[in-house]
N, C-alpha and C positions, 0 to 999 in steps of 0.2 A: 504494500500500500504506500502511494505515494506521500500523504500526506499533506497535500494539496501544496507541495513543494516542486514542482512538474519541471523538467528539464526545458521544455519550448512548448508554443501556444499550440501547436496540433496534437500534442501528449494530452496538456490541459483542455481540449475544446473536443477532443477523438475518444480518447486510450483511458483516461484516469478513471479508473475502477470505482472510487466514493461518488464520483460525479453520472454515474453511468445512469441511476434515475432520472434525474434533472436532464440528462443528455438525452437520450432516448423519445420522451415527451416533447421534449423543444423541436428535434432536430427534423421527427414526423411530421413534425408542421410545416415546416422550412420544405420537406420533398414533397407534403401535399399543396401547399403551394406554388409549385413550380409552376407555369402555364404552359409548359408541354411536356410528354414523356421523353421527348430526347431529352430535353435541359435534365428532369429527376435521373434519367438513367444516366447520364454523363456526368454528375455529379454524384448519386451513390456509386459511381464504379471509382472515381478519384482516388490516388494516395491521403491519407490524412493530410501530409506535409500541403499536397495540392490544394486539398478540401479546404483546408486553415485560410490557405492565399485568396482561394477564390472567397470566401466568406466578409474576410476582412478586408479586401479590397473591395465591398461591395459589388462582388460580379466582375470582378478587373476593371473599374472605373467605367463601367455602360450606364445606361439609365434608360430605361425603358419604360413609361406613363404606363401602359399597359401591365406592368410588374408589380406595382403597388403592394399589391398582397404580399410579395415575394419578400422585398426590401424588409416589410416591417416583421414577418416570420424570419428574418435573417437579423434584424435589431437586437428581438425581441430573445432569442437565440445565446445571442452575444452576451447583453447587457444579462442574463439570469445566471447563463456560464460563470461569468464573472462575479454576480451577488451570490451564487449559491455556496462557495466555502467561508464567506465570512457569515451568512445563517448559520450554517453548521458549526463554525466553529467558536458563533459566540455564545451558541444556547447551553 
């Protein structure tokens, strides 16, 4: 167990075992929102290391008006990733 001490953010955002609830739930939403099955299938097939990039750069800097959904299940994603070991670790 990592300890939510993760070597880099695709261990932290992919791989970390205590987070893997919080992951799971979030990240379902992030592929049922994708607006096509290529996008979901091209992105669950990604390296973690890839996964991380594409997430964090927002889709590699695109924006697409029609993605809406997409963007705020990739926020929404992020921002819990990140609050959920300080819930954890201050309760």
């Amino acid at each position: 167990m990592c300890m939510y001490q993760c070597v880099d953010v695709a261990h932290f955002m992919f791989d970390c075992i205590p987070l893997e609830g919080t992951r799971t739930a979030l990240w379902q939403n992030v592929l049922d929102a994708c607006p096509s099955d290529v996008l979901r299938v091209e992105i669950h097939s990604m390296g973690n290391t890839k996964r991380a990039e594409f997430v964090i750069s927002c889709i590699c800097n695109s924006y697409v008006t029609e993605w809406d959904t997409l963007y705020r299940a990739i926020c929404t994603f992020v921002f819990n990733m990140y609050c959920t070991p300080k819930s954890i670790t201050s309760s």
